[in-house]
PATORZA-107536 format. One line per field, with one value per residue: residue number from 1; residue in one letter; x, y, z of N, C-alpha, C in turn. Coordinates in steps of 0.001 Angstrom, whole numbers, m for minus. Each point is the difference from the previous one (the first is absolute). Layout:
nr <- [NUM | ...]
rest <- [A | ...]
n_u <- [X | ...]
n_v <- [Y | ...]
n_w <- [Z | ...]
ca_u <- [X | ...]
ca_v <- [Y | ...]
ca_w <- [Z | ...]
c_u <- [X | ...]
c_v <- [Y | ...]
c_w <- [Z | ...]
//
This chain:
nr <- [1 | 2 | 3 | 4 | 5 | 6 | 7 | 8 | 9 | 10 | 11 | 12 | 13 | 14 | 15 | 16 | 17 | 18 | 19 | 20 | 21 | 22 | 23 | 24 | 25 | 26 | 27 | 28 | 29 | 30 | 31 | 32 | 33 | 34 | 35 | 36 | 37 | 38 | 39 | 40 | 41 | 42 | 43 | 44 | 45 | 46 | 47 | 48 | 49 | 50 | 51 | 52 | 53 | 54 | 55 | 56 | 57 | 58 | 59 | 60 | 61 | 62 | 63 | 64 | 65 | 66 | 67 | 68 | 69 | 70 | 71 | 72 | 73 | 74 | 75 | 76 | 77 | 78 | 79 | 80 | 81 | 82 | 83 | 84 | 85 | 86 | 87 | 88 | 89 | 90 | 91 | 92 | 93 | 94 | 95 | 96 | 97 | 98 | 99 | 100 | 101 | 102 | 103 | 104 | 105 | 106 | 107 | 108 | 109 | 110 | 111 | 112 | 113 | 114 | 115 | 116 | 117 | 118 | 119 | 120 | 121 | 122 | 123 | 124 | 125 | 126 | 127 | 128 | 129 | 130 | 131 | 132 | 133 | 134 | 135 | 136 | 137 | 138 | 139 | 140 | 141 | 142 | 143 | 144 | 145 | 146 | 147 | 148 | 149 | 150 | 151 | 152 | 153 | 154 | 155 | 156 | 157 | 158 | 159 | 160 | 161 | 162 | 163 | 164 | 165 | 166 | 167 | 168 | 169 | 170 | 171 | 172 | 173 | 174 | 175 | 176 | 177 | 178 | 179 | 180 | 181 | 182 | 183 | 184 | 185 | 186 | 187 | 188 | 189 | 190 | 191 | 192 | 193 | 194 | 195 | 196 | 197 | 198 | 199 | 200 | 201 | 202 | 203 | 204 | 205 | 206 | 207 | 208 | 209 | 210 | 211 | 212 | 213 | 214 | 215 | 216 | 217 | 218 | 219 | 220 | 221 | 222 | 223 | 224 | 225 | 226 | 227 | 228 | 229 | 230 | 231 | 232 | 233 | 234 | 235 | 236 | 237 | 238 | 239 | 240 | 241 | 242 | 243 | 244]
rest <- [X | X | X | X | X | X | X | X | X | X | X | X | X | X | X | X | X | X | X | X | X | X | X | X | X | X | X | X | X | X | X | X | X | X | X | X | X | X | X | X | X | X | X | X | X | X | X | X | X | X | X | X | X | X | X | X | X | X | X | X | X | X | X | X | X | X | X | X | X | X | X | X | X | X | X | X | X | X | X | X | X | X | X | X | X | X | X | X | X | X | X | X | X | X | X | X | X | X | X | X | X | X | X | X | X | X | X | X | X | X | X | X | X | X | X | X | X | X | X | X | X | X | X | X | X | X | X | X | X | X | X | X | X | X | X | X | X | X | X | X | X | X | X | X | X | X | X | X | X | X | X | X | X | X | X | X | X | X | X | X | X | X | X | X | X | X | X | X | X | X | X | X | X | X | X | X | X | X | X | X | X | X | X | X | X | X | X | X | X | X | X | X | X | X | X | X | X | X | X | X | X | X | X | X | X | X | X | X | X | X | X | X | X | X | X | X | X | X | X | X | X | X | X | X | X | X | X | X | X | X | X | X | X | X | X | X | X | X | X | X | X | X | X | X]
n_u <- [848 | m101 | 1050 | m1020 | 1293 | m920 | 1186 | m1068 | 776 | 783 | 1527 | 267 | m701 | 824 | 726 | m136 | 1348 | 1169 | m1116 | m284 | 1529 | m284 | m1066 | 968 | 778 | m870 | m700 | 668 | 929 | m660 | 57 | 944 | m572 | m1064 | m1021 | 875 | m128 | 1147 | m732 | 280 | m958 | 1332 | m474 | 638 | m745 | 683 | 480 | 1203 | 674 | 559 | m1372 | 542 | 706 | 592 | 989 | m481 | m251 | 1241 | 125 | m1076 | 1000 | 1342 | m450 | m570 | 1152 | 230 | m1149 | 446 | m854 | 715 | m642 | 1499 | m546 | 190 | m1221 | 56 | m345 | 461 | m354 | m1634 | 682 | 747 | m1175 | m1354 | 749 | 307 | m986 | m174 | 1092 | m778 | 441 | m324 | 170 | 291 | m406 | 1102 | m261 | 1609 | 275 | 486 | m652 | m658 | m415 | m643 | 946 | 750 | 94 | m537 | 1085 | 582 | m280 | m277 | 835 | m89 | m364 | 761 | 873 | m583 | m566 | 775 | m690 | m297 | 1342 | m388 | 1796 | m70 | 182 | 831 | m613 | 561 | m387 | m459 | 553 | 127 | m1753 | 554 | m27 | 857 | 782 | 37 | m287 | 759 | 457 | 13 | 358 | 1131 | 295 | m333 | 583 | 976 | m152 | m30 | 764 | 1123 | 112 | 1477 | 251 | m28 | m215 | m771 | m356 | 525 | m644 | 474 | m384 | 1273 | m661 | 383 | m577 | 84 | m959 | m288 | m1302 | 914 | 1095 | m1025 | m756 | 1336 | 680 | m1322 | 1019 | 9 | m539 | 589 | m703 | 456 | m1431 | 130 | 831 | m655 | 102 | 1060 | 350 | m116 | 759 | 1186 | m267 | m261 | 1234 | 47 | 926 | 812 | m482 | 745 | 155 | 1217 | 269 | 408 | 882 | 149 | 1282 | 579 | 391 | m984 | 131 | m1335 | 464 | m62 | m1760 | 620 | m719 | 949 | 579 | m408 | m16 | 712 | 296 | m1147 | m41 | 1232 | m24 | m353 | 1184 | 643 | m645 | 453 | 1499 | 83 | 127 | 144 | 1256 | 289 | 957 | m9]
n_v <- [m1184 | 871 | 226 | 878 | 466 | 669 | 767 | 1243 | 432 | 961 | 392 | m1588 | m473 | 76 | m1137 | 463 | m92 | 206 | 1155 | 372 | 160 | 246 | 775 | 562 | m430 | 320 | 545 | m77 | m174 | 717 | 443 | m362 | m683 | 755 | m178 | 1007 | 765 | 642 | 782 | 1034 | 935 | 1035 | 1311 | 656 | 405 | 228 | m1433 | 1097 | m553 | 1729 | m13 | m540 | m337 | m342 | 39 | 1106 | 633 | m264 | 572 | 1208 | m101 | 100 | 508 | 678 | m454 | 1397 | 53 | 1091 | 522 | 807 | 695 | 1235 | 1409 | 1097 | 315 | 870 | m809 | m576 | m537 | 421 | 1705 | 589 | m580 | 1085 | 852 | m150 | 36 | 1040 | m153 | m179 | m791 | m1006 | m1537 | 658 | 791 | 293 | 823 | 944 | 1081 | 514 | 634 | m798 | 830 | m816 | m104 | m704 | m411 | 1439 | 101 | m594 | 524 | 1034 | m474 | m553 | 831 | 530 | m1314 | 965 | 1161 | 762 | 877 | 416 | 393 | 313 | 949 | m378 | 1106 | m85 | m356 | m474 | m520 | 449 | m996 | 51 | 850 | 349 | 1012 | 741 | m1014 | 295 | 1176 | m40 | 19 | 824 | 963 | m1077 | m522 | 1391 | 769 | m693 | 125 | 1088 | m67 | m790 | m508 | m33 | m1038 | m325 | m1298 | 897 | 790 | m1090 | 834 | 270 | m1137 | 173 | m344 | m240 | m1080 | m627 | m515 | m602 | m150 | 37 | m304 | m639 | m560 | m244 | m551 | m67 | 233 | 1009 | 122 | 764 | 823 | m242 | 179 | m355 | 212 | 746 | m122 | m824 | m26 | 1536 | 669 | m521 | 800 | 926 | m844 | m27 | 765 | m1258 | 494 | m258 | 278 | 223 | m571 | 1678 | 40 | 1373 | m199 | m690 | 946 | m86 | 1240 | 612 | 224 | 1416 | 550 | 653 | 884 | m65 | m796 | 402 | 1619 | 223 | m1020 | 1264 | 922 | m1132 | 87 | 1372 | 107 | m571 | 1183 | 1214 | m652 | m790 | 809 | 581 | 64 | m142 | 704 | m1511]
n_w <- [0 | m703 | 564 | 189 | 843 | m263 | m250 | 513 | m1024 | 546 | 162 | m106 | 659 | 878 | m485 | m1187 | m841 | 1314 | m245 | m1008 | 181 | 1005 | m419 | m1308 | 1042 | 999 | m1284 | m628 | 1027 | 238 | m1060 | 966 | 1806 | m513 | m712 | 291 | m1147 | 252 | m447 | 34 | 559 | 86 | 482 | m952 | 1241 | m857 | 439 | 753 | m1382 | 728 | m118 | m1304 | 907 | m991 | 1456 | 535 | m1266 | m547 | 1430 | m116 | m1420 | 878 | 1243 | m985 | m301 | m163 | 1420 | 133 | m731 | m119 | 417 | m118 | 417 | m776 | m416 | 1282 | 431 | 1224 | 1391 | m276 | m748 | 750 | 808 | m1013 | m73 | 1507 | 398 | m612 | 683 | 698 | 231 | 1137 | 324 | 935 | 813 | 275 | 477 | 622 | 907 | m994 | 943 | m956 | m9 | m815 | m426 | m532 | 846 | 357 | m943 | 647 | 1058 | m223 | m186 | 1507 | 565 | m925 | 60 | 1174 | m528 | 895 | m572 | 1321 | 708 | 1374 | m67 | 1309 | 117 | 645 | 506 | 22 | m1213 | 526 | 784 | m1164 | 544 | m730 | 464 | m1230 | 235 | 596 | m437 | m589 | 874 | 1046 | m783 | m383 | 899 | 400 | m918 | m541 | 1497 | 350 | m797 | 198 | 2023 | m441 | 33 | 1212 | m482 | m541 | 1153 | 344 | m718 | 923 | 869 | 240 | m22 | m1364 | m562 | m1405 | m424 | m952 | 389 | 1400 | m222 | m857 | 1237 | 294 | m808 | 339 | 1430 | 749 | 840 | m591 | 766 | 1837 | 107 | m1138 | 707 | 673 | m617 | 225 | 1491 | m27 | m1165 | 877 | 890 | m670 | m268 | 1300 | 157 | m6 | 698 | 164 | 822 | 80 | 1739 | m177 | m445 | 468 | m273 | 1566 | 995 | m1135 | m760 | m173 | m1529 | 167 | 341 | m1289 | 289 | m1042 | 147 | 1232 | m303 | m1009 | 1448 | 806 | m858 | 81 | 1434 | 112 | m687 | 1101 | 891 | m840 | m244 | 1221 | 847 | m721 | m1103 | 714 | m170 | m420]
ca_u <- [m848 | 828 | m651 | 1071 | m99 | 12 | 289 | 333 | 1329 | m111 | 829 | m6 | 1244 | 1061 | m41 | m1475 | 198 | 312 | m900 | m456 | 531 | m256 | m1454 | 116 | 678 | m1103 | m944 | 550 | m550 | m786 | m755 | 933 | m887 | m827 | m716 | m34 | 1383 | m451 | 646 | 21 | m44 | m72 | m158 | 461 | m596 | 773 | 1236 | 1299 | 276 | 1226 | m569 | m511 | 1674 | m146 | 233 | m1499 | m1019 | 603 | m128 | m1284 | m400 | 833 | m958 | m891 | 523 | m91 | m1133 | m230 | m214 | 363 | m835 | m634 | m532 | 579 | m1121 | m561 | m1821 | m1026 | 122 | m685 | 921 | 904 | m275 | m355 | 1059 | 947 | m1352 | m642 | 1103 | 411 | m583 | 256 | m1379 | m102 | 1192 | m53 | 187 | 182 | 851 | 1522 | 588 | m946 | m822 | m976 | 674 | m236 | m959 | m1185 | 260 | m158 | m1596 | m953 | 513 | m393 | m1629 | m495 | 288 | m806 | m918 | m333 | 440 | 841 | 509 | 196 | 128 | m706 | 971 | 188 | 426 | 1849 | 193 | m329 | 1130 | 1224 | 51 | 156 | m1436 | m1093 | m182 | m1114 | m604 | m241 | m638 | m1261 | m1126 | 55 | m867 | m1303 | m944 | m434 | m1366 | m982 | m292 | 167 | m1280 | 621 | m257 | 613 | 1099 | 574 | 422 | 1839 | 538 | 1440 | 1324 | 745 | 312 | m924 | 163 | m937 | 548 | m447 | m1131 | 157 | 476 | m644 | m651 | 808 | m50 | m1340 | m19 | 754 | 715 | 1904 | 387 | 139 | m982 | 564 | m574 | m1433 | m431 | 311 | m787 | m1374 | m548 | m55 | m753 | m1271 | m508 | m277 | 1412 | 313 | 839 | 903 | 839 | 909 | 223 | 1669 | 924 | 1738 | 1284 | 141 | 800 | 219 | m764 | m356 | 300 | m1678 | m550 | m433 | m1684 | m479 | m21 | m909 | m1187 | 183 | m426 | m627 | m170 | m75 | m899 | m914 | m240 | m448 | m1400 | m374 | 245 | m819 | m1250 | m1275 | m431 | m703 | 1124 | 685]
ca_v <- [1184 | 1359 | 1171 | 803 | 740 | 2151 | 1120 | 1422 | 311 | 1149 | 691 | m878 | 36 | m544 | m1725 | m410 | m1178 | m1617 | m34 | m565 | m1634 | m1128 | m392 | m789 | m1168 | m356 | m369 | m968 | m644 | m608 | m787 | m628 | m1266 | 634 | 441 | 813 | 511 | 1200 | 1333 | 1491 | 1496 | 615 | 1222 | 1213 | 791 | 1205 | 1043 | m590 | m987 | m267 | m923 | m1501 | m343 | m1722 | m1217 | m222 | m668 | m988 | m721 | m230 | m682 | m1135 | m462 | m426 | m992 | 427 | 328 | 807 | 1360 | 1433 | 838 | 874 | 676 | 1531 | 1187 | m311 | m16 | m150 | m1214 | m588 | m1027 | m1014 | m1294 | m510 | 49 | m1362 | m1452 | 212 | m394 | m1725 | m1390 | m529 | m102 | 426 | 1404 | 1157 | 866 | 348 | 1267 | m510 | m45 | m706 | 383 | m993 | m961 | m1108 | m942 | 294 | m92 | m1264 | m316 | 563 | m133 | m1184 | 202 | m120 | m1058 | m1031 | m188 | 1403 | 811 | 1184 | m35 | 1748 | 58 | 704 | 816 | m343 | 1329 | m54 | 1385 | 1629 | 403 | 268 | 218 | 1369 | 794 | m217 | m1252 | m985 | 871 | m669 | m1781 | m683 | 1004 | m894 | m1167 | 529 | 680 | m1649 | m612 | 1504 | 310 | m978 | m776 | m941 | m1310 | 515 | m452 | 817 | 1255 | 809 | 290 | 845 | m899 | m363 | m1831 | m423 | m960 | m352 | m1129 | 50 | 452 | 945 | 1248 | 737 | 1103 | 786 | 905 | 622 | 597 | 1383 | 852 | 193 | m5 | m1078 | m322 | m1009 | m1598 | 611 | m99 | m1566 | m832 | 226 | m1077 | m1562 | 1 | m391 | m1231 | m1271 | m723 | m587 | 927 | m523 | 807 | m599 | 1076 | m444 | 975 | 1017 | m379 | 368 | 1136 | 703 | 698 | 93 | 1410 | 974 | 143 | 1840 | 231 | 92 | m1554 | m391 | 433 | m1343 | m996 | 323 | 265 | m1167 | m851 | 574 | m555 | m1503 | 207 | 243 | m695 | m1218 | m353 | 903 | m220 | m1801 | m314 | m791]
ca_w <- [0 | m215 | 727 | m400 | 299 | m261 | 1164 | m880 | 690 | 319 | 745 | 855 | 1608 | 275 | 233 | m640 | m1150 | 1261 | 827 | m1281 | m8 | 1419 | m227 | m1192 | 41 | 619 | m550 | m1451 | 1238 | 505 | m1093 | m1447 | m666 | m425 | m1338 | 185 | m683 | 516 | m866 | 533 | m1353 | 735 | m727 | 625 | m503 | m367 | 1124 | m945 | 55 | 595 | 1354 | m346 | m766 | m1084 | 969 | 499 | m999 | m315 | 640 | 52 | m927 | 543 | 902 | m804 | m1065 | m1133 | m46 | 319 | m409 | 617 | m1284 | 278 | m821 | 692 | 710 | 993 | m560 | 560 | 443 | m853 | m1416 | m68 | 343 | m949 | m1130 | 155 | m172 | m1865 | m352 | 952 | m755 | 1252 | 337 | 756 | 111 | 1312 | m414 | 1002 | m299 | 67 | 1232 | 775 | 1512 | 869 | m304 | m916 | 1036 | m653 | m1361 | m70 | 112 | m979 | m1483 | 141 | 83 | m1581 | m138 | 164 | m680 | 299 | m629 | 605 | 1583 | 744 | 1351 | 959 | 996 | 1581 | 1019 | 117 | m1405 | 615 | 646 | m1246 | m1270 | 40 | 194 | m875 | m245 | 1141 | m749 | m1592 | 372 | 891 | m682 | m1008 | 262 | 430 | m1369 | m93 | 385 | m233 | m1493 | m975 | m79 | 354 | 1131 | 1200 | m89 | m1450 | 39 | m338 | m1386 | m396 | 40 | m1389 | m417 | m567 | m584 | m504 | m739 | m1985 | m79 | 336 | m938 | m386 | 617 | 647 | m1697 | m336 | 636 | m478 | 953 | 297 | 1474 | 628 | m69 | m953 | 762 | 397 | m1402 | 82 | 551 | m365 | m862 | 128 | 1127 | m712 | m1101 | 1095 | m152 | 1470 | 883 | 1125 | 1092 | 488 | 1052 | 330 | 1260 | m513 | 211 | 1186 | 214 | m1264 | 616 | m1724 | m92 | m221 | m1621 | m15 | m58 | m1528 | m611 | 784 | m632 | m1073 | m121 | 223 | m1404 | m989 | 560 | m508 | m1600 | m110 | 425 | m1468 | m1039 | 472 | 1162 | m355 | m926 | 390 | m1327 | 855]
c_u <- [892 | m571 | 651 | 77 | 486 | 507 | 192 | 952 | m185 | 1062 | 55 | 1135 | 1487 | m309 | m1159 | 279 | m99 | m1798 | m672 | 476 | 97 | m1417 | m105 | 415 | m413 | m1006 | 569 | 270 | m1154 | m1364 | 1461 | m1005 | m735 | m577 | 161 | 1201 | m261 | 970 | 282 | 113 | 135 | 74 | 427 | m956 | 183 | 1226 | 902 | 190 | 1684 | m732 | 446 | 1514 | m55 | 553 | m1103 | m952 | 913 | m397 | m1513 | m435 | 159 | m1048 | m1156 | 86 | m389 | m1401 | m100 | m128 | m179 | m952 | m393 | m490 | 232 | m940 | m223 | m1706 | m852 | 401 | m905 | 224 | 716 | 65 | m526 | 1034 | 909 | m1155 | 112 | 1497 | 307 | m976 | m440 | m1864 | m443 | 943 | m603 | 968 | 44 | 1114 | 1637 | 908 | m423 | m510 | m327 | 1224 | 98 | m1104 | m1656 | m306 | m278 | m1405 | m913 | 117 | m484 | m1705 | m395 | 32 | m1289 | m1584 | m777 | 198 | 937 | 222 | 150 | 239 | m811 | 1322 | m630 | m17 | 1466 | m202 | m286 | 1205 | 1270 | m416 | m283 | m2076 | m473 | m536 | m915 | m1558 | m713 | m354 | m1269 | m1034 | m557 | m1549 | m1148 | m377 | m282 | m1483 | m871 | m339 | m155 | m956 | 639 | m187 | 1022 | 1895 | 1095 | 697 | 1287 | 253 | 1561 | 1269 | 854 | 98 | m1863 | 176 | m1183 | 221 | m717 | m898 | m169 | 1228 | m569 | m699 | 1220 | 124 | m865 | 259 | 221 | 841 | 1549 | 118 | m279 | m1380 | m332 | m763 | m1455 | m723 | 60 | m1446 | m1564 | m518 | m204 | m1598 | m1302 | m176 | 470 | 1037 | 0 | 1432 | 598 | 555 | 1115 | 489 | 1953 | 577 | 525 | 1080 | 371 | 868 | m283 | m1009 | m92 | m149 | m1269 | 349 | m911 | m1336 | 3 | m130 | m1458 | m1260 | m41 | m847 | m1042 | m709 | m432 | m1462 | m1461 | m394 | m366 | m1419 | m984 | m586 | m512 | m1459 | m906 | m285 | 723 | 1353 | 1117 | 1217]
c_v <- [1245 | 1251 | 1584 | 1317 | 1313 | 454 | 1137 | 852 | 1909 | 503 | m599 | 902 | m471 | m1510 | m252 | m1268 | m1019 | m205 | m1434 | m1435 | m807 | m102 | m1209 | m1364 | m583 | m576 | m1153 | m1319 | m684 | m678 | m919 | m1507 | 293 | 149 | 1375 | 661 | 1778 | 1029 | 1168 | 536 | 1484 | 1369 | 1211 | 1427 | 1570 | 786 | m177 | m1389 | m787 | m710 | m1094 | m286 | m1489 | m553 | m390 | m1171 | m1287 | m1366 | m906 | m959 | m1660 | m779 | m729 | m1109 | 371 | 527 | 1335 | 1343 | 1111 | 1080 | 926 | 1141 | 1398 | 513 | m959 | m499 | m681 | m1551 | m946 | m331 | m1099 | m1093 | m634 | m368 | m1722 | m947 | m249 | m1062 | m1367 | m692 | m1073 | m96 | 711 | 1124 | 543 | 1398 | 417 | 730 | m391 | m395 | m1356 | 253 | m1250 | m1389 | m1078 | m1024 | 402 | m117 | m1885 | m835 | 648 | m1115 | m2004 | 430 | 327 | m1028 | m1237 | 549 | 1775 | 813 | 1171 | 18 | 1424 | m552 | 704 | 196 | m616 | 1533 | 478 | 1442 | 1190 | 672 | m50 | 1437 | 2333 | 688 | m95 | m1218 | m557 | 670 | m978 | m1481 | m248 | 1374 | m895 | m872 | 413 | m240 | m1572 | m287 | 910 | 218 | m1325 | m1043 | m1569 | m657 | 374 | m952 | 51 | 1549 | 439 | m623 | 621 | m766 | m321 | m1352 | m519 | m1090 | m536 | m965 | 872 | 962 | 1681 | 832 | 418 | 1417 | 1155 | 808 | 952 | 1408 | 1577 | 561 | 79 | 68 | m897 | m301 | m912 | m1469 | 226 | m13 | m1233 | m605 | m181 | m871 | m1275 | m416 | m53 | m310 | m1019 | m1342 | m1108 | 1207 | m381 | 739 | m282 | 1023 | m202 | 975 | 603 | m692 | 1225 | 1710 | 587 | 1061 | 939 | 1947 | 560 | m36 | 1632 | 76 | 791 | m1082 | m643 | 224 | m587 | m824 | m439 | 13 | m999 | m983 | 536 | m744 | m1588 | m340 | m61 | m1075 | m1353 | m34 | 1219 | m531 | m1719 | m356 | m974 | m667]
c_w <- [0 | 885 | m124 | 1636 | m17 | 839 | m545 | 1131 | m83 | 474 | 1136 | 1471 | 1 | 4 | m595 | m630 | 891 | 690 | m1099 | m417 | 811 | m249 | m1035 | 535 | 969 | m410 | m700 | 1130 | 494 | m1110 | m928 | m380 | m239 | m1178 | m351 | m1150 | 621 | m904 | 752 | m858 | 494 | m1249 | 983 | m450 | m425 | 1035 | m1172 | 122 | 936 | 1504 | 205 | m584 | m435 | 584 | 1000 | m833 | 358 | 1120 | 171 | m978 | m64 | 967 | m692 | m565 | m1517 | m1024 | m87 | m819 | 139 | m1379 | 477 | m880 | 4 | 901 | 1232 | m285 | 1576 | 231 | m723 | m1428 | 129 | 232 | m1234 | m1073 | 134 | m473 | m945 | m917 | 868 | m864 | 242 | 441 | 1261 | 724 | 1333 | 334 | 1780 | 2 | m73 | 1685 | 743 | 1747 | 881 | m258 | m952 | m228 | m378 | m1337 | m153 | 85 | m785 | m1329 | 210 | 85 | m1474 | m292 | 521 | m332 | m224 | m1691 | 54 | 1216 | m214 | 1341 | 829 | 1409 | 1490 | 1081 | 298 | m1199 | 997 | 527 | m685 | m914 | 762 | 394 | m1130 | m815 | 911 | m211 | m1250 | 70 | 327 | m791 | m1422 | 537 | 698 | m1467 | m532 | 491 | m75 | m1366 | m1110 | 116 | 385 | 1539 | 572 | m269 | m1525 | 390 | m287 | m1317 | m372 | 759 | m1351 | m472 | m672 | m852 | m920 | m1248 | m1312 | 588 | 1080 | m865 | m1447 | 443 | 452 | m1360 | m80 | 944 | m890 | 1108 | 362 | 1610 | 241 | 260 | m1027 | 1101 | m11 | m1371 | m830 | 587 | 34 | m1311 | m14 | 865 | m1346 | m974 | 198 | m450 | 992 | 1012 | 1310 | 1076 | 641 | 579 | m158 | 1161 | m502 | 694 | 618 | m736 | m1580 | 449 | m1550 | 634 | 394 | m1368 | 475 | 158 | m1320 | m80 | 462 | m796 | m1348 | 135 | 201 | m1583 | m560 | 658 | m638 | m1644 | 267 | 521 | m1138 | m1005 | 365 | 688 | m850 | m1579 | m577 | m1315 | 840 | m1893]
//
């Protein structure tokens, strides 16, 4: 079975490549007895390309056992392109998709990718209480303002709300629907799931963890209001005029 996993990349941190190749060789590990062939597909989303030095790649490519595709692109465009942009290019009966830093660890990547395996269309992580305490004011903001509007507006089931955990997964029939998405901001997920939610996908939940002492940047209240914006168009564009 071919799998493919996405990582959209950005002006990665310090130890991003060693963060990436201990995930890579973890994974390849722990499915070696396994039905399992595993690809990576990683994109640079308009940083310089001096982010990304070819011993880094080199190594990442190595871990892989030679799986590994690097595609990146000039214009900055948005965590949601860029996720579409890598899909649109994996190939792989099944895929998951989680932040180059892996947050939640290998291991979540592993399982999502066995719960496709065993009959789910789509896995959404679902965050642990532990996530609050890694994450900046205005982040904790965007979260929990995320998952009011989810149930207040969208309508979503109480065990769907965290639409914006980074870790998503889906086999043939959910990345169609992911293709169908628009949204460039990080709301992108919120717009995912929803659709999946009403055209009654098989939907899965898989509870993970943030990896101990990481602690995730703020995010601006431009960015905020943005995202705000985009949620409005996904109000629009699904729950009123019913465009799935």
């Amino acid at each position: 079975m071919k799998c493919d996993v996405v990582l959209p990349l950005y002006r990665p941190g310090r130890g991003w490549a060693e963060e990436i190749t201990n995930a890579v060789t973890g994974l390849n590990r722990y499915f070696e007895d396994k039905d399992f062939e595993l690809s990576f597909y990683i994109t640079n989303d308009g940083a310089p390309l001096s982010c990304y030095p070819e011993e880094a790649l080199e190594k990442i490519w190595e871990a892989a056992r030679g799986r590994m595709y690097f595609l990146p692109y000039e214009k900055n465009q948005g965590k949601g392109y860029s996720l579409r942009y890598l899909c649109s290019a994996a190939s792989g009966e099944l895929l998951v998709y989680t932040d180059g830093d892996f947050p939640f660890g290998w291991i979540s990547v592993a399982k999502a990718l066995e719960l496709l395996a065993e009959g789910a269309d789509v896995v959404m992580g679902r965050r642990s209480t532990d996530y609050a305490e890694s994450l900046s004011l205005s982040r904790k903001f965007l979260s929990s303002g995320t998952r009011a509007l989810n149930r207040l507006v969208l309508g979503l089931p109480p065990e769907f709300l965290d639409t914006q955990a980074g870790l998503k997964a889906f086999n043939s029939r959910g990345k169609e629907l992911f293709l169908r998405t628009t949204v460039k901001e990080f709301v992108f997920d919120t717009e995912f799931i929803l659709m999946v939610w009403k055209k009654k996908l098989q939907l899965n939940v898989l509870d993970i963890h943030i990896r101990k002492g990481l602690k995730l940047s703020a995010m601006g209240w431009k960015v905020m209001l943005r995202e705000l914006c985009s949620f409005i168009r996904i109000v629009w564009k699904i729950r009123i005029c019913g465009d799935i």
